[in-house]
DOZA-639616 format. One record per residue (C-alpha): residue in three letters; x, y, z. Coordinates in Angstrom, 1 decimal. Example, Ala and Ser with C-alpha at 12.3 -4.5 7.8 and 13.67 -1.06 7.14 Angstrom:
# DOZA-639616
 residu      x      y      z
    ala   12.3   -4.5    7.8
    ser   13.7   -1.1    7.1
This chain:
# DOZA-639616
 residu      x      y      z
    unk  -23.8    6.2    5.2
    unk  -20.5    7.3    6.2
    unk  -18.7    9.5    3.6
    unk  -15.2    8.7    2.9
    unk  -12.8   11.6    2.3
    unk  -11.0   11.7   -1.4
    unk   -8.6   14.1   -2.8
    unk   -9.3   16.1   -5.7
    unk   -8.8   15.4   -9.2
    unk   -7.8   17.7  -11.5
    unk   -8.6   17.6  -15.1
    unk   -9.7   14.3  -14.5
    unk   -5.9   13.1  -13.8
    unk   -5.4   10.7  -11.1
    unk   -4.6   12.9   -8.0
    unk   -1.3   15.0   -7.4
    unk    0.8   13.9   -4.9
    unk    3.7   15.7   -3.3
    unk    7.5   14.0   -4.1
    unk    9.6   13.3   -0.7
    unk    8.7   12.0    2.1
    unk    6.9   15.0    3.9
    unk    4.8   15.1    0.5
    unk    2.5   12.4    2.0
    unk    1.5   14.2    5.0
    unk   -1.4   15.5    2.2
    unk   -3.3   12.5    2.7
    unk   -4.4   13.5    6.4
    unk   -4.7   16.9    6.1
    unk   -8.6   16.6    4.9
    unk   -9.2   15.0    8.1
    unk   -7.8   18.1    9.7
    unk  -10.3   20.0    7.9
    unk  -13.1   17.5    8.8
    unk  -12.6   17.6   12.8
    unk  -11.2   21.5   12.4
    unk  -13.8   22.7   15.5
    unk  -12.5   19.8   17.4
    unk   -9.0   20.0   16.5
    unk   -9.2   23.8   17.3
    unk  -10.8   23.4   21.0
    unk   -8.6   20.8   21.6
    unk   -5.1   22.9   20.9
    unk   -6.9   26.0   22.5
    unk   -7.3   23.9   25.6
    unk   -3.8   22.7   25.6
    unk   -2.4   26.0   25.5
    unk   -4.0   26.8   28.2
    unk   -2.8   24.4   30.2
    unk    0.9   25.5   29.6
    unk   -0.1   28.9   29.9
    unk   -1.6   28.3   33.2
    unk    1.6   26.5   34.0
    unk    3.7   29.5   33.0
    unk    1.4   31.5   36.1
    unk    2.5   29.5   38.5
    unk    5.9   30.4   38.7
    unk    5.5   34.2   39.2
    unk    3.0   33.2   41.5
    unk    6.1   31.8   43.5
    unk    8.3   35.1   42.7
    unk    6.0   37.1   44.4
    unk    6.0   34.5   47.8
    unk    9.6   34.5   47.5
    unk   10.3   37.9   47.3
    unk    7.5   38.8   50.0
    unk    9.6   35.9   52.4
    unk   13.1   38.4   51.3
    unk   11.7   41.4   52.3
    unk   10.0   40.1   55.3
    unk    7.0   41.4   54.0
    unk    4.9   37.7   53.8
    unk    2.3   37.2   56.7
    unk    0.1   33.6   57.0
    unk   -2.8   35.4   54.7
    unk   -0.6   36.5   52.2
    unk    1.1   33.4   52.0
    unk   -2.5   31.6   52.3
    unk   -3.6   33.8   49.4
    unk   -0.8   32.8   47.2
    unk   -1.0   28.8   47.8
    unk   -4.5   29.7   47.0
    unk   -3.8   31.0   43.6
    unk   -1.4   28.1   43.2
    unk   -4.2   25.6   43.8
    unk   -6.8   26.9   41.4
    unk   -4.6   27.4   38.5
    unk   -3.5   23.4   39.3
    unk   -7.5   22.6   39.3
    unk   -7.8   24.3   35.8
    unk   -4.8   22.5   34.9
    unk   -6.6   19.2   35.2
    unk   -9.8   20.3   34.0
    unk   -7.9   21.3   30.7
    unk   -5.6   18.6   30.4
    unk   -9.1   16.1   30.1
    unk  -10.1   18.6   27.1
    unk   -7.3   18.1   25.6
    unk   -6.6   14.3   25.9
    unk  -10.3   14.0   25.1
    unk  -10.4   16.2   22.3
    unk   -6.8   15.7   21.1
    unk   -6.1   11.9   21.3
    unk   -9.6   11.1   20.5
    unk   -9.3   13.0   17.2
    unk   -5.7   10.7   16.3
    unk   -8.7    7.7   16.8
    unk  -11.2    9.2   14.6
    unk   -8.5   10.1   11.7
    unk   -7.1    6.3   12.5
    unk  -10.8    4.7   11.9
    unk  -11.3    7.4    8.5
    unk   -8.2    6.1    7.2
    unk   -8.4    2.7    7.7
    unk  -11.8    2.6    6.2
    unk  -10.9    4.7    3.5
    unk   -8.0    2.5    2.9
    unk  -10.1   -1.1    3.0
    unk  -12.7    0.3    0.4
    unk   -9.8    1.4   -1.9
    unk   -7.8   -1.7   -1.8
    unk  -11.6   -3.7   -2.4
    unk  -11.5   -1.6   -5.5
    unk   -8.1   -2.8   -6.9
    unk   -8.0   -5.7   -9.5
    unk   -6.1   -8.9   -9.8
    unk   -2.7   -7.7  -10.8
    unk   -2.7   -5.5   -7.4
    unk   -3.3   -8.7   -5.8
    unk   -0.6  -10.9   -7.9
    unk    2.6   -7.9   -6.5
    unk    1.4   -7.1   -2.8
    unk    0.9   -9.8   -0.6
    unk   -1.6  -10.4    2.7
    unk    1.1   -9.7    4.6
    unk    2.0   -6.3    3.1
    unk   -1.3   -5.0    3.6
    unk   -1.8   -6.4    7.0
    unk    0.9   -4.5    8.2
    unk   -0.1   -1.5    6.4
    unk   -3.2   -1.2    7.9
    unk   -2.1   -2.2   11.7
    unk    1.7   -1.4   12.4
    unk    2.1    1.6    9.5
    unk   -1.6    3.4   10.4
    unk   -0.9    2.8   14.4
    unk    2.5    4.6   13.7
    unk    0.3    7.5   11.9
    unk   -2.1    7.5   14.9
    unk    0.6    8.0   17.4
    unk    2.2   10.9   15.3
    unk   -0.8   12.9   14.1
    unk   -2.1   12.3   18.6
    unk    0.7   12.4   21.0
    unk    3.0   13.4   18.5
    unk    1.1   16.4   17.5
    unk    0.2   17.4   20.6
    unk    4.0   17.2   22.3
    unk    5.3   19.5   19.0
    unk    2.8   22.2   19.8
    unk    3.3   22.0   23.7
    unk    6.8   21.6   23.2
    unk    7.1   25.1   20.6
    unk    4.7   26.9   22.5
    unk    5.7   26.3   26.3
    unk    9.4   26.9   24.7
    unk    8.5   30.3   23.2
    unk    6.8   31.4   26.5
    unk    9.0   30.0   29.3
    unk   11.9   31.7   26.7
    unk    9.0   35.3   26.5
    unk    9.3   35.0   30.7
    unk   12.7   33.8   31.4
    unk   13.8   37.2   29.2
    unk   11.1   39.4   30.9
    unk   13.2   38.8   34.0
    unk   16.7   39.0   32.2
    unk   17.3   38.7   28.4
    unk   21.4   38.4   29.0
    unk   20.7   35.5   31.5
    unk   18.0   34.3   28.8
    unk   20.7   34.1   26.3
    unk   23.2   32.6   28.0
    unk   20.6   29.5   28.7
    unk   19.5   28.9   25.0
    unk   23.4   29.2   23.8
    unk   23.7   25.6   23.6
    unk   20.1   24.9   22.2
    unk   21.6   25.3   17.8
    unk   23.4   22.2   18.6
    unk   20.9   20.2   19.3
    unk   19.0   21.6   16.0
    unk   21.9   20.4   14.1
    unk   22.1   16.9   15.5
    unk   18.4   16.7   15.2
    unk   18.4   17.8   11.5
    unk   21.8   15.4   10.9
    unk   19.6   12.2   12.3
    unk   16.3   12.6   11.1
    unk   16.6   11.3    7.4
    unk   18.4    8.5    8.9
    unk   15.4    7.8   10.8
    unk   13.6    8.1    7.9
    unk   15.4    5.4    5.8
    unk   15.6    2.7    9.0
    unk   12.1    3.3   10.1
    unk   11.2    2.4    6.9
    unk   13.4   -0.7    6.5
    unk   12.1   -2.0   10.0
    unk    8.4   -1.7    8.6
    unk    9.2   -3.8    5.2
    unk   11.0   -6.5    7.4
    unk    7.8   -6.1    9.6
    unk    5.6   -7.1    6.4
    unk    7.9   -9.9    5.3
    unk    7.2  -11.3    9.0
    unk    3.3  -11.1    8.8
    unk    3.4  -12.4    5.6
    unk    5.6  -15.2    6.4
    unk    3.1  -16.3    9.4
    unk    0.0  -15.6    7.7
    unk    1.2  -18.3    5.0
    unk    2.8  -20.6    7.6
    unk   -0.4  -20.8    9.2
    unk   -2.6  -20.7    6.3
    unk   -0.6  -23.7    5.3
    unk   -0.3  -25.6    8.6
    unk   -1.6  -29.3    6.9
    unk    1.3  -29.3    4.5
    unk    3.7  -28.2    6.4
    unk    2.8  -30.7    9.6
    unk    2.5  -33.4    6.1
    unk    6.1  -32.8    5.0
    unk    7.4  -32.5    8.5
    unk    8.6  -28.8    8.2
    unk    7.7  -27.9   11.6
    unk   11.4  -27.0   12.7
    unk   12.6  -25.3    9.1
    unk    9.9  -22.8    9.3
    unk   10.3  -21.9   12.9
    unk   14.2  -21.4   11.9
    unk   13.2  -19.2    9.2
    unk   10.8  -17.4   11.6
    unk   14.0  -17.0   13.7
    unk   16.0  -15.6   10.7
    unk   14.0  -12.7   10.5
    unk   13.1  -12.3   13.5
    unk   16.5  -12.0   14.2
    unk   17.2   -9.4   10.8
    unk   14.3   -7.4   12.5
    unk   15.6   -7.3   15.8
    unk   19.4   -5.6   14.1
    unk   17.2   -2.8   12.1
    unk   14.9   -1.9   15.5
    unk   18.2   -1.7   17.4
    unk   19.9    0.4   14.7
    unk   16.9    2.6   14.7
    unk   16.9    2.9   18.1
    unk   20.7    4.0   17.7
    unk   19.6    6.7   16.4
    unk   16.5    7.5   18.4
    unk   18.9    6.6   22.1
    unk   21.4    9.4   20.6
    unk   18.7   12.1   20.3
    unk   17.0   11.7   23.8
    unk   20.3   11.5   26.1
    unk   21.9   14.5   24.1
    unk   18.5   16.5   24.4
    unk   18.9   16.0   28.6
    unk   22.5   16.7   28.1
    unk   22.1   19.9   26.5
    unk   19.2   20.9   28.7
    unk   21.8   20.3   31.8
    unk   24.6   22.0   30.4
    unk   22.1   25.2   30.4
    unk   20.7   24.3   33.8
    unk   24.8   24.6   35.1
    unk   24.8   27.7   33.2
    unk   21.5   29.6   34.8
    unk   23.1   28.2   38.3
    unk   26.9   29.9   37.9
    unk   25.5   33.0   36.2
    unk   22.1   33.3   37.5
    unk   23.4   33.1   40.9
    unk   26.1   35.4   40.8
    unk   23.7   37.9   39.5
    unk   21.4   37.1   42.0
    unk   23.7   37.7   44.8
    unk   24.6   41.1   42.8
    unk   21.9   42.4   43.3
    unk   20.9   42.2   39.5
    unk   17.8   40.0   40.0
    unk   16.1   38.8   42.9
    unk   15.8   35.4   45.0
    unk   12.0   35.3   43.3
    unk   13.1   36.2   40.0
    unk   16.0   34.0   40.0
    unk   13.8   30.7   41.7
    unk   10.8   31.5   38.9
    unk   13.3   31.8   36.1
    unk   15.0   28.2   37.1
    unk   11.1   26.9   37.6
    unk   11.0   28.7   33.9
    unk   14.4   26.9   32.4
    unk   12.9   23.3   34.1
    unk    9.8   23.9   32.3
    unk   11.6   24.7   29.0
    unk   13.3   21.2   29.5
    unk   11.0   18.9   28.5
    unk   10.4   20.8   25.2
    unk   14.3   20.5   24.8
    unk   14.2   16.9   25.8
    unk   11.0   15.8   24.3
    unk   12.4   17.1   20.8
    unk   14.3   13.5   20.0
    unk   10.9   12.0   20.8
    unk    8.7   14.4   18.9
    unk   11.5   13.8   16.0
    unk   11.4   10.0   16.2
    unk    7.4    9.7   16.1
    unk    6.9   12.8   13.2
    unk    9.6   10.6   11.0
    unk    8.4    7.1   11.5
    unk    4.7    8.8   11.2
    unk    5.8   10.4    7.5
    unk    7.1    7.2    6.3
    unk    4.4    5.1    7.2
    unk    1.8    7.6    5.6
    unk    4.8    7.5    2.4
    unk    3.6    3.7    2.6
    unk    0.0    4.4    2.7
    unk    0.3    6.6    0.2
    unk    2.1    4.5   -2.3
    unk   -1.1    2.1   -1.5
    unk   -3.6    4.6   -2.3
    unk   -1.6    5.7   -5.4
    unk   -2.7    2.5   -6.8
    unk   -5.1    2.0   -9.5
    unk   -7.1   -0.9  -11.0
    unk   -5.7   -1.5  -14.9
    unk   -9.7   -2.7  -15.4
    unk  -11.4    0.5  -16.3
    unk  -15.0    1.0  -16.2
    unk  -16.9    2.8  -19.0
    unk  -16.8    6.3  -18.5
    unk  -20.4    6.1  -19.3
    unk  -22.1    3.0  -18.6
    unk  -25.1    1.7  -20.6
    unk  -27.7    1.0  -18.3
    unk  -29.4   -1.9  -19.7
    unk  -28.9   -5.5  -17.4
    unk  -27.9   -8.3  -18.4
    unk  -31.1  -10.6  -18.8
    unk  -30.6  -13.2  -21.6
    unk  -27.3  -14.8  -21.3
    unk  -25.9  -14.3  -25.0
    unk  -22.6  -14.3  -24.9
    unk  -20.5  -13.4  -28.5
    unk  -16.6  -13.5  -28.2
    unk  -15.0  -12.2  -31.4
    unk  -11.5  -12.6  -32.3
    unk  -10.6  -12.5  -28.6
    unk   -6.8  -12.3  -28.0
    unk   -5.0  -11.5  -24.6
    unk   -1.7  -11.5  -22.4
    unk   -1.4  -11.6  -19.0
    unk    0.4   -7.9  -17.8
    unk    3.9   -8.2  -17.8
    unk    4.1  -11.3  -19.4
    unk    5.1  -12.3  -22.7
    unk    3.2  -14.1  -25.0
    unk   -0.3  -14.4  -25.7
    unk   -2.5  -16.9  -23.6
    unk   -5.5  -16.8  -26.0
    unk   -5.4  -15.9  -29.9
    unk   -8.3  -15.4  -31.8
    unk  -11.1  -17.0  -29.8
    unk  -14.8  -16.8  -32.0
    unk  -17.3  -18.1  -29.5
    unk  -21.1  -17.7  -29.6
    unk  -22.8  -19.0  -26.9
    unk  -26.6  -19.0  -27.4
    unk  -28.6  -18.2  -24.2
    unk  -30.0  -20.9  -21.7
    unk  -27.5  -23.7  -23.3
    unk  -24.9  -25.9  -21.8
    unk  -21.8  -25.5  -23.2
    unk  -18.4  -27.7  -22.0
    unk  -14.9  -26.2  -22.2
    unk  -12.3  -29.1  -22.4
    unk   -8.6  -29.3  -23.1
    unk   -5.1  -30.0  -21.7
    unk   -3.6  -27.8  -18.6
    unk   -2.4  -24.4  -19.8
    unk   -4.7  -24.3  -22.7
    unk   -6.3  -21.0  -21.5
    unk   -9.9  -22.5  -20.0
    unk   -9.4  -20.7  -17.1
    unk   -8.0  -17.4  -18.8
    unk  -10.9  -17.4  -21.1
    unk  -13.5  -17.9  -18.0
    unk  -11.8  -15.0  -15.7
    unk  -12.0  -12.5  -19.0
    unk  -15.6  -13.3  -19.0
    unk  -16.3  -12.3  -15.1
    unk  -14.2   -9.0  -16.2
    unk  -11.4   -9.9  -13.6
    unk   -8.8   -8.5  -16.9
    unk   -9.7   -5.9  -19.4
    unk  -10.0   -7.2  -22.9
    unk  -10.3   -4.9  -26.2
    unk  -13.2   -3.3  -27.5
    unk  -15.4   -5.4  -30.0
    unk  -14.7   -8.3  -28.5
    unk  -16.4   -9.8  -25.9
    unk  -20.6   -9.2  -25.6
    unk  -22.8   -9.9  -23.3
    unk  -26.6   -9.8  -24.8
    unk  -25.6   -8.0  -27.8
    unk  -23.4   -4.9  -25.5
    unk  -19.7   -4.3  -25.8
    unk  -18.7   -5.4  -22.5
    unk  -16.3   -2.6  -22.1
    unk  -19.9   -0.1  -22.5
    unk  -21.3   -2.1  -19.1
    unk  -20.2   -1.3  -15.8
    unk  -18.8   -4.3  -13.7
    unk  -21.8   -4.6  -11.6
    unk  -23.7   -5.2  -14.3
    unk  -21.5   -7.8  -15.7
    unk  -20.4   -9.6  -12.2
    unk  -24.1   -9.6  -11.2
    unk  -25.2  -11.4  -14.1
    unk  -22.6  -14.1  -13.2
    unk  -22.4  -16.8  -11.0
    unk  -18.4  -17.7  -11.0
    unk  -17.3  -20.9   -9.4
    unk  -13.5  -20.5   -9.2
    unk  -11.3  -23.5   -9.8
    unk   -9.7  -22.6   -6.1
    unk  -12.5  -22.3   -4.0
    unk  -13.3  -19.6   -0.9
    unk  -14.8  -20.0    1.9
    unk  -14.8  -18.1    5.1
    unk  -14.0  -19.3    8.8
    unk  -18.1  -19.1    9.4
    unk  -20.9  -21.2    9.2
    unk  -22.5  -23.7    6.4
    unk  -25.0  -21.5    5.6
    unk  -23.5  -18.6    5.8
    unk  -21.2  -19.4    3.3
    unk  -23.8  -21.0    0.8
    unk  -25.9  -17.3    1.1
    unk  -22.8  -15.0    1.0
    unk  -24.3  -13.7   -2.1
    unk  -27.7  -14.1   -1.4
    unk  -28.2  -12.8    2.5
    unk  -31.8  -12.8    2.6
    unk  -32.0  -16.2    1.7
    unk  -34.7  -18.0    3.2
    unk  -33.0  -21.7    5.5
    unk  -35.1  -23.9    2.5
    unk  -33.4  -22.5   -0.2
    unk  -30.5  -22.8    0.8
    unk  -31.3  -26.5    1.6
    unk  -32.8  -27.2   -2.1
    unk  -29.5  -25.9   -3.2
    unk  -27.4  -28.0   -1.2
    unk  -29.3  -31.0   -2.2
    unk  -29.4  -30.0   -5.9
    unk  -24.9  -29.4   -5.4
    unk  -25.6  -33.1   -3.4
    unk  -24.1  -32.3    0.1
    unk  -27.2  -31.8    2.2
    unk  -26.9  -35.4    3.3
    unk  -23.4  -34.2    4.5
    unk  -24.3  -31.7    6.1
    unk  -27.0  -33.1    8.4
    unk  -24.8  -35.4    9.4
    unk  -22.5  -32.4   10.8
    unk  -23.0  -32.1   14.7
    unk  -24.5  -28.5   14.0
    unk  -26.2  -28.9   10.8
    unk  -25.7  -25.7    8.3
    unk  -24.8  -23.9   11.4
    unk  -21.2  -25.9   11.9
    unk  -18.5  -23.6   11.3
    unk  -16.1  -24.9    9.1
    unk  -12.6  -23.1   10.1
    unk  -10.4  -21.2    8.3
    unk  -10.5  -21.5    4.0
    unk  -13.3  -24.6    5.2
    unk  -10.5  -26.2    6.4
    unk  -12.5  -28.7    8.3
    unk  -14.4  -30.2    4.9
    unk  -13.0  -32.2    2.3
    unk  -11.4  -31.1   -0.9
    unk  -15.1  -32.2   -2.2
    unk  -17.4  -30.4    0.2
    unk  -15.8  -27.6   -0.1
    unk  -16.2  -27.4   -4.2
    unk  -20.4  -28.7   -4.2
    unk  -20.4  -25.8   -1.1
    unk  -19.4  -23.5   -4.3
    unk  -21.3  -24.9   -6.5
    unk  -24.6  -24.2   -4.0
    unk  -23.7  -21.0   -3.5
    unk  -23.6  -20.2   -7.3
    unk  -27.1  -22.1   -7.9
    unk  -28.4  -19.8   -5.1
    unk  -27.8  -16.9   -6.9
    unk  -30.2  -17.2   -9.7
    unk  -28.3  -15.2  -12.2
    unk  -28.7  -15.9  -16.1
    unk  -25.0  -16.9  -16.7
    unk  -23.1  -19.8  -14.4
    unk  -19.7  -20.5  -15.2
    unk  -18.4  -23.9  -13.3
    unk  -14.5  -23.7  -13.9
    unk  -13.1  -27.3  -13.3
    unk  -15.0  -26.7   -9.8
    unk  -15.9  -30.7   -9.3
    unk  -12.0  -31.9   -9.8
    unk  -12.1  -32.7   -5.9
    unk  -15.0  -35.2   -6.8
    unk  -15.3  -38.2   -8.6
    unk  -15.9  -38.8  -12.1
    unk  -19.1  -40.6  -11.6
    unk  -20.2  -37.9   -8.6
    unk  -19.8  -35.0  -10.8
    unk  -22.2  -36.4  -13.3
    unk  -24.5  -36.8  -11.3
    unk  -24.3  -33.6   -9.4
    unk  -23.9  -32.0  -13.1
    unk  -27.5  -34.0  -13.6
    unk  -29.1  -32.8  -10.2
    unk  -28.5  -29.2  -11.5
    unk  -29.9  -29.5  -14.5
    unk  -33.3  -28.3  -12.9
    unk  -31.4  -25.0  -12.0
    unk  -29.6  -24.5  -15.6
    unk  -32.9  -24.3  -17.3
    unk  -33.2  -21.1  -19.0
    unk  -29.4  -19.9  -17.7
    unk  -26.5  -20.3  -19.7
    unk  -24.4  -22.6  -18.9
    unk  -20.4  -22.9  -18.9
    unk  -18.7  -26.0  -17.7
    unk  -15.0  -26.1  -17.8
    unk  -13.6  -29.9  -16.9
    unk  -10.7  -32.3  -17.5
    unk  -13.0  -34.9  -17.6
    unk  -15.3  -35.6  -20.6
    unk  -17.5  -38.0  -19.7
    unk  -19.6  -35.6  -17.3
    unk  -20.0  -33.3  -20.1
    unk  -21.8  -35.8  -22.5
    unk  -25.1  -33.8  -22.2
    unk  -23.6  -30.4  -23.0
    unk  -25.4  -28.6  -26.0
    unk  -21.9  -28.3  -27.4
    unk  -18.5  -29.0  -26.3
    unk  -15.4  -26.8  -27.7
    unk  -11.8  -28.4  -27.6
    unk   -9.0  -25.8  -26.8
    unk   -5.0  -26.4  -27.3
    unk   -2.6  -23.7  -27.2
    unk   -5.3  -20.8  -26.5
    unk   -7.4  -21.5  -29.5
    unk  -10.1  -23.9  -30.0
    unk   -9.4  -26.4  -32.4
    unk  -12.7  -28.2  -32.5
    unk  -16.4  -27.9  -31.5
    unk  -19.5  -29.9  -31.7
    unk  -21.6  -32.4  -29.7
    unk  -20.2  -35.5  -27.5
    unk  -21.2  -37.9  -30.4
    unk  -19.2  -35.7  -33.0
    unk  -16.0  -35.0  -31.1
    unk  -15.8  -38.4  -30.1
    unk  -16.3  -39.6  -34.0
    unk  -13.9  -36.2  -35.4
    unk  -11.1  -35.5  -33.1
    unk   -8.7  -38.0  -31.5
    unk   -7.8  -36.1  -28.6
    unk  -11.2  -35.9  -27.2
    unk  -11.7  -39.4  -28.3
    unk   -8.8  -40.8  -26.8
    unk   -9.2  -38.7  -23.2
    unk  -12.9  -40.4  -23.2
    unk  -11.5  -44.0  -23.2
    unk   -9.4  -43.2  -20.6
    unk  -11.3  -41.7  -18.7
    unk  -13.9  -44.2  -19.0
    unk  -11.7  -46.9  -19.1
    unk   -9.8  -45.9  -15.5
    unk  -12.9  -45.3  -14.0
């Protein structure tokens, strides 16, 4: 199994990060250290390249100067053109160990992160989920981690070509003169200034332009996510104007960035003229001084042309280093994150088995929200009954159902599952002995069947038929074109409201787990449906605890016990018979029910 690279904790302290921008740069350096023989070739290889490129033009000093002197014959000349045409064969050779080496390594680093990214954000809880949105953390991991590829490949590799063939072509050009050398890097501090001046602009736009980026994916993911309702309510037009809008907003902060970025390049050509008119007035009067010759004069322009695309490619190496550091600042502020659920720091071992659950005094608020949802819940739920959950919207059902999958912490001593803390068992344990059925159902843009088995993979084509008769949609199914092979489109967009909530309820019957919790997951269905779908599972609840939550009452007449909740307490308990003899609400919500149906 592939290993994922982490950073160190210290003192068991979430890790240090770096402040500023350039801080973040921390979280690639591992893979540095991971592909170091690779990296290392790959540099050593482009080095040579310029070096070999640095040959070539004393190489054409010496065929110069032999044509001055008249000393140059056909094999001498032959000899030279020789030289020129190996050193351009190693060239290439070199230059496909680099790009090979080099560029493939800004792919490998792209695939490590992206990996190590998705497993980090699967580890996050709810409340990550409830600030970032799809469309944040699509664009994280496509437009922010292609933006690190580029930097950490081409933009590496055109930094250390670019230093290094400066450096040398500057080494040469002062072996043949060091005045005339000086007078051709004169103007190069200005364009360190300028460069310095605009980079933490381009910082602070590049960044802008990948927010406005996310607000765009997010906005399409949920237009399109949503296309039934907004074809229903005839929005068609307002959402492609919207679209427009910031498309539009996106459009301004790319050309302001590229403002900047269209300032750096032309000036970088500029100043790598202006030295270019310099070598030609003072080179040449040298030259015809006597000072240096026609071959030392030709090599040291060859020299100042190969120092210009290091001058030139400066603006560019600038541009993809800053918008590289600010996307990894985003991916760092990602991987900064941390689940508020905590685990145990050490688990107890022992599973799950019988399905006793014992909620004591159980209060709890919603993170940064005021106001408790529940207050002093006492529940004991004995294992292998059926318990019903009923009560008006907002009365904490669903809150008390999610605290019992561990989707939000709760205090210690309160909730228990088979006699254990719930805070001593690690969530696998918990979450494994449960089979949740959501009040908003999930289904994936795959098949029937493989959404009945997602948690069950292995499981065998008649199970998951008995299951899908037992949730009553097998009929349904068969009657599909392609049976429990039909794919059902995105969030089962092609079933009913219906299908797609007995599809859930399969898939948690499939399972087998001691502990089922159905939270309102039949509303889509009729009254008379659920019951009897709550009836063909009966056969499956045997021995499993059971926890029903539902608006309607009547379905839940066979429940071992039904609590009443109001305000995020429960006001009443008992059997169908005794609520509907002892509390008015439940009683009254039963003729209604009954009576409308």
């Amino acid at each position: 199994m592939k290993k994922f690279i982490v950073l160190k904790k210290r003192n068991g302290e979430s890790p240090i990060w770096k402040k500023g921008p350039w801080g973040a740069v921390r979280i690639i350096t591992p893979y540095f250290r991971q592909y170091a023989l690779r990296v290392s070739i790959g540099f050593l290889t482009l080095v040579s390249v310029d070096f070999f490129q640095l040959v070539i033009p004393r190489v054409i000093k010496f065929a110069v100067d032999a044509l001055q002197k008249g000393t140059a014959t056909p094999h001498l000349l032959l000899k030279y053109g020789a030289y020129i045409v190996l050193l351009a064969l190693l060239i290439a050779v070199m230059r496909f160990f680099w790009r090979n080496l080099l560029l493939g390594f800004s792919r490998l680093l792209e695939t490590d992160l992206r990996n190590r990214m998705f497993s980090h954000i699967l580890s996050l809880d709810r409340a990550f989920f409830q600030r970032k949105t799809p469309g944040d953390i699509m664009a994280l991991a496509t437009n922010d981690l292609s933006s690190v590829q580029l930097a950490s490949g081409m933009g590496l590799v055109a930094f250390v070509d670019a230093v290094f063939m400066g450096f040398a072509a500057i080494a040469f050009m002062a072996y043949i003169d060091p005045v005339l050398t000086a007078i051709a890097i004169a103007p190069m501090p200005v364009l360190a200034l300028l460069t310095r001046f605009l980079s933490s602009r381009l910082h602070r736009r590049f960044r802008k332009v990948q927010e406005q980026f996310s607000s765009m994916t997010e906005f399409v993911r949920s237009t399109f996510s949503s296309i039934r309702l907004v074809k229903a309510y005839n929005q068609e037009a307002f959402q492609a104007s919207r679209f427009n809008a910031m498309g539009e907003t996106y459009v301004r902060d790319n050309l302001s960035l590229a403002r900047i970025y269209g300032t750096l390049f032309p000036v970088s050509g500029f100043i790598g003229n202006i030295s270019m008119l310099l070598v030609l007035f003072f080179g040449g009067r040298m030259t015809i001084g006597g000072t240096i010759t026609v071959g030392d004069f030709v090599a040291f322009i060859t020299y100042l042309f190969l120092m210009t695309w290091p001058m030139m490619a400066l603006g560019w190496v600038t541009d993809l280093f800053q918008r590289g550091v600010t996307s990894l600042q985003r991916i760092q502020e990602l991987l900064r994150e941390e689940p508020k659920l905590k685990g145990p720091v050490v688990p107890v071992k022992t599973a799950i088995t019988r399905g006793d659950i014992s909620i004591r005094g159980l209060s709890f608020s919603y993170p940064n929200q005021q106001g408790q949802v529940l207050k002093g819940i006492h529940l004991n739920i004995q294992p292998g009954i059926f318990l019903g959950i009923v009560g008006k919207t907002g009365a904490g059902k669903t809150t008390l159902c999610h605290l019992l999958a561990r989707l939000y912490p709760v205090e210690d001593g309160t909730v228990f599952f088979d006699g254990m803390d719930v805070n001593t068992l690690p969530f696998e344990a918990v979450r494994g002995a449960i089979a949740y059925v959501p009040q908003e159902v999930i289904l994936f843009s795959n098949t029937i069947a493989f959404n009945i088995a997602m948690g069950r993979q292995d499981a065998s084509e008649a199970e998951i038929e008995a299951v899908a008769r037992a949730a009553a949609i097998h009929d349904e199914i068969a009657a599909m074109p392609d049976g429990y092979q039909t794919r059902i489109g995105e969030k089962g967009v092609k079933l009913s409201g219906g299908q797609r909530q007995r599809l859930a309820i399969a898939r948690a019957l499939l399972l087998d787990r001691p502990i089922i919790i159905i939270d309102d997951g039949l509303s889509a269905v009729d009254m008379e449906t659920e019951h009897a779908i709550i009836g063909s599972i009966a056969g499956y609840l045997k021995g499993r605890t059971c926890i029903v939550v539902s608006h309607r009452v009547a379905p839940l007449a066979d429940a071992h016990e039904i609590v009443v909740m109001e305000d995020g307490r429960i006001i009443d308990r008992g059997t169908h018979e005794h609520l509907l003899k002892q509390n008015a609400f439940y009683a009254t919500i039963y003729r209604q029910q009954t009576r409308n149906a």
